[in-house]
N, CA and C atoms as an extended XYZ file, in Angstrom:
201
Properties=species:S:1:pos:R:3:atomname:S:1:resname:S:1:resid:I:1 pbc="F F F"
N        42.118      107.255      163.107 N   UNK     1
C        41.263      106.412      162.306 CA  UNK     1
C        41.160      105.038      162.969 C   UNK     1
N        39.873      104.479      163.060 N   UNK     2
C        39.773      103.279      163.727 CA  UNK     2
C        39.376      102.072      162.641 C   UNK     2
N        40.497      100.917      163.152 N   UNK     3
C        40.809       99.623      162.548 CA  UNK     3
C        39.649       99.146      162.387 C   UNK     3
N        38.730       98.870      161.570 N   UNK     4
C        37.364       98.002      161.248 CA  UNK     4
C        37.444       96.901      162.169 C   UNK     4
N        36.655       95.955      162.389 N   UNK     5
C        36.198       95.726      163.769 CA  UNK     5
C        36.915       94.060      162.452 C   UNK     5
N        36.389       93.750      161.237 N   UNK     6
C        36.915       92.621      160.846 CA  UNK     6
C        38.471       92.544      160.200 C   UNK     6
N        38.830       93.949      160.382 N   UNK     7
C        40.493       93.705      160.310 CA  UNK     7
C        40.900       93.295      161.246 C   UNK     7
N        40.694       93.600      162.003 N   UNK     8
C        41.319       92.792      163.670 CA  UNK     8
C        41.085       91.546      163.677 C   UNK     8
N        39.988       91.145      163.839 N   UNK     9
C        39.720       89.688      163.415 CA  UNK     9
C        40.808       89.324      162.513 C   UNK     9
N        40.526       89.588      161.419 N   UNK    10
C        41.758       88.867      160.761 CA  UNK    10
C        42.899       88.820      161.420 C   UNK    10
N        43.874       89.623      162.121 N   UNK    11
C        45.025       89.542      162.270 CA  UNK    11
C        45.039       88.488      163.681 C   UNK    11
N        43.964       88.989      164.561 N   UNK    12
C        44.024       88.224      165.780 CA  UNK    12
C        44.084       86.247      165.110 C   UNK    12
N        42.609       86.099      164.479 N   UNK    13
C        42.810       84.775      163.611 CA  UNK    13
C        44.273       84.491      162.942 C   UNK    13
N        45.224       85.335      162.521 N   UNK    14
C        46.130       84.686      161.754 CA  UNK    14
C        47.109       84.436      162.644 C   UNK    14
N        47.441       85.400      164.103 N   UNK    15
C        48.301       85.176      164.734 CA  UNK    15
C        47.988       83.600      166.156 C   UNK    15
N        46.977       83.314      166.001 N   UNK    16
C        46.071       82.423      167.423 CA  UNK    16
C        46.352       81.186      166.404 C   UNK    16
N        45.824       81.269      164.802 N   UNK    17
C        46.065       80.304      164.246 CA  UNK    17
C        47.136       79.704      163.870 C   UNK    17
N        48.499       80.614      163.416 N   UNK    18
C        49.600       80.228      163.111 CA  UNK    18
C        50.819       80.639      164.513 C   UNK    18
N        50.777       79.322      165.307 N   UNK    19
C        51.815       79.590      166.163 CA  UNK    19
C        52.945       79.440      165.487 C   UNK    19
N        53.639       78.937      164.948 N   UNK    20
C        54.681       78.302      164.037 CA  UNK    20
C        55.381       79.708      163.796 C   UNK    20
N        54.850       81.244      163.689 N   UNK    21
C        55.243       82.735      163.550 CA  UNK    21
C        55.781       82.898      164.820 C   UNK    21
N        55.405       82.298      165.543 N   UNK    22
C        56.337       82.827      167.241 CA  UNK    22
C        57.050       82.410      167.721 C   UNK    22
N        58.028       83.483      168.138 N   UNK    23
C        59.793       82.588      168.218 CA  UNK    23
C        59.865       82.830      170.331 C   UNK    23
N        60.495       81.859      170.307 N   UNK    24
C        60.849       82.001      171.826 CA  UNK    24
C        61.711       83.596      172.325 C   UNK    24
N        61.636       83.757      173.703 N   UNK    25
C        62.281       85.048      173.914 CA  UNK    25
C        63.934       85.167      173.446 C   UNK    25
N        64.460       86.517      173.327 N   UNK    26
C        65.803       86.350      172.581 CA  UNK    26
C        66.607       85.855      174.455 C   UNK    26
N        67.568       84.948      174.093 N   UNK    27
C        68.697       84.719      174.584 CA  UNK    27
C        68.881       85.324      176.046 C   UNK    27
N        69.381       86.450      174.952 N   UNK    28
C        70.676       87.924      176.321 CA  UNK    28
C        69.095       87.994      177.420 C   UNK    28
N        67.528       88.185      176.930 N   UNK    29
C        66.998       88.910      177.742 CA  UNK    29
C        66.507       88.032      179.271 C   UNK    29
N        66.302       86.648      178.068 N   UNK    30
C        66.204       85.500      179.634 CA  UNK    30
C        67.369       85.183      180.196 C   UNK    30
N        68.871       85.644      179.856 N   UNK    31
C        70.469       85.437      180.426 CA  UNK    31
C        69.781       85.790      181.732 C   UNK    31
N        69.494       87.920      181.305 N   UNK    32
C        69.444       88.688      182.309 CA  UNK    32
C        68.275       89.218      182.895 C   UNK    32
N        66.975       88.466      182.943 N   UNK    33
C        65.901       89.029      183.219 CA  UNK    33
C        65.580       89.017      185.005 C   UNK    33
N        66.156       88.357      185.293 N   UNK    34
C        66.364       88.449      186.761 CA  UNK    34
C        67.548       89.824      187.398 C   UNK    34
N        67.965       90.304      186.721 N   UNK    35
C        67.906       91.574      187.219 CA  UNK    35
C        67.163       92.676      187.142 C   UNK    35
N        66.057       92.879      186.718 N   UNK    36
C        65.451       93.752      186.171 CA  UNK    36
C        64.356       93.826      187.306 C   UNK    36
N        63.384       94.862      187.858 N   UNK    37
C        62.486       95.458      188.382 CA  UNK    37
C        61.419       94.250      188.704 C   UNK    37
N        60.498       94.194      189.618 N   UNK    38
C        59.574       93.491      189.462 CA  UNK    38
C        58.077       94.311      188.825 C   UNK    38
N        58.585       95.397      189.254 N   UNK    39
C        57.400       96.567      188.796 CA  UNK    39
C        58.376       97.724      187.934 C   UNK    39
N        57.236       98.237      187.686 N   UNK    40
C        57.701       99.629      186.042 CA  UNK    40
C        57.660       99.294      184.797 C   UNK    40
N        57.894      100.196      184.029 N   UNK    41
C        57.321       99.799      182.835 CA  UNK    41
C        58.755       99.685      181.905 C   UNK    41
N        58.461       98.620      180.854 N   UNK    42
C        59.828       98.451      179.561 CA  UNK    42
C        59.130       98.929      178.372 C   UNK    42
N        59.842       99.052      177.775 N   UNK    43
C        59.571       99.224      176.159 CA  UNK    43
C        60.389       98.523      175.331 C   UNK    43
N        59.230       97.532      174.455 N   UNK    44
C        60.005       96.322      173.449 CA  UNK    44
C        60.034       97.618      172.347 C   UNK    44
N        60.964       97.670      171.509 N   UNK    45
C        61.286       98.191      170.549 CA  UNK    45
C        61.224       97.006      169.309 C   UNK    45
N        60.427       97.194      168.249 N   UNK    46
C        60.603       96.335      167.204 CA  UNK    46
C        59.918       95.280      167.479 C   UNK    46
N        58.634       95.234      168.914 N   UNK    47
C        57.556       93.880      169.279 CA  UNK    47
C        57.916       92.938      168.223 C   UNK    47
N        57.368       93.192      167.452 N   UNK    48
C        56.624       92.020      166.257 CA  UNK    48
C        55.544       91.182      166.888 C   UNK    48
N        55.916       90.196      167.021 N   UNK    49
C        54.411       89.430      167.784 CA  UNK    49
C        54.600       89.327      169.402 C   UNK    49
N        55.665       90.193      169.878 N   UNK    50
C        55.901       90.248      171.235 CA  UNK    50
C        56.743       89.174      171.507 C   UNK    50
N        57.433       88.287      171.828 N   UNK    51
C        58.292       86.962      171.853 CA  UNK    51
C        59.160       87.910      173.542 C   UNK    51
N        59.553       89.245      173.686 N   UNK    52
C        60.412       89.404      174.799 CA  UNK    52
C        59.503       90.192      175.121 C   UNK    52
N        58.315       90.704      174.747 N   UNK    53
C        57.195       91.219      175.641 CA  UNK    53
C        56.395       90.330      176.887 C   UNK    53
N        56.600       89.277      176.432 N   UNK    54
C        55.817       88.248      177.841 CA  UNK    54
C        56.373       88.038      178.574 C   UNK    54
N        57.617       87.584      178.737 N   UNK    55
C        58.216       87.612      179.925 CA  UNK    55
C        58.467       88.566      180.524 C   UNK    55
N        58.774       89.992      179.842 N   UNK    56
C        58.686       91.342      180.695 CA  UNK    56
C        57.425       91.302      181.635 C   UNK    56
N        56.421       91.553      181.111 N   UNK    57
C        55.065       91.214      181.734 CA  UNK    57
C        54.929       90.504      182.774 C   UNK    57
N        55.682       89.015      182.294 N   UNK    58
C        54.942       88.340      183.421 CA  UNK    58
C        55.877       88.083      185.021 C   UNK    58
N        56.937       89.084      184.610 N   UNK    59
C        58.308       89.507      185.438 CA  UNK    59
C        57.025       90.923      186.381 C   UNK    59
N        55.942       91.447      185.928 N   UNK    60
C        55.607       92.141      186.595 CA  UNK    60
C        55.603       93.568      186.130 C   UNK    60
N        56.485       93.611      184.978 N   UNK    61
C        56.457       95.236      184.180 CA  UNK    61
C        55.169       95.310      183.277 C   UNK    61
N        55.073       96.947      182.818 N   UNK    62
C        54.286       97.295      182.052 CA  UNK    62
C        54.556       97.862      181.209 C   UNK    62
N        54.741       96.299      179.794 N   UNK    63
C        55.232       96.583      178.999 CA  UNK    63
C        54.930       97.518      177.705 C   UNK    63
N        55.190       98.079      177.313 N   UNK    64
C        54.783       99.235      175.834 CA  UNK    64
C        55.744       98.862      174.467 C   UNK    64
N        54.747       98.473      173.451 N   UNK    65
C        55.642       97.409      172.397 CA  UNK    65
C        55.349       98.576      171.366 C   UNK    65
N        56.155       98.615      170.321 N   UNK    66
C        56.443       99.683      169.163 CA  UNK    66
C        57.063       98.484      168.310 C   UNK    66
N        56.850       98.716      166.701 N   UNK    67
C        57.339       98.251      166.178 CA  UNK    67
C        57.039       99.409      164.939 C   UNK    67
């Protein structure tokens, strides 16, 4: 089933509008993110608004978020 084109809107608007919902990456993952791959893919478990999905990314992985 596909998301109506103005539900998205909404969510994209609530998340662009309210940064104040986004928390910096956790801790342990920027301790140790320099060991990790420059390429391949991670999986955030539990995304939420992604917070340890971007730096995976921008480390060069391809990240896959589930929550």
């Amino acid at each position: 089933m596909a998301t109506p084109p103005e539900d998205l809107l909404r969510w994209e608007r609530r998340y662009t509008e309210n940064p104040r919902e986004r928390k910096p990456p956790h801790e342990w993952l920027m301790r140790h993110i320099d060991r990790l791959p420059h390429t391949g893919k991670a999986i955030d478990v539990a995304i939420g608004l992604g917070h340890n999905a971007f730096p995976l990314a921008r480390r060069g992985l391809e990240v896959t978020g589930i929550d």
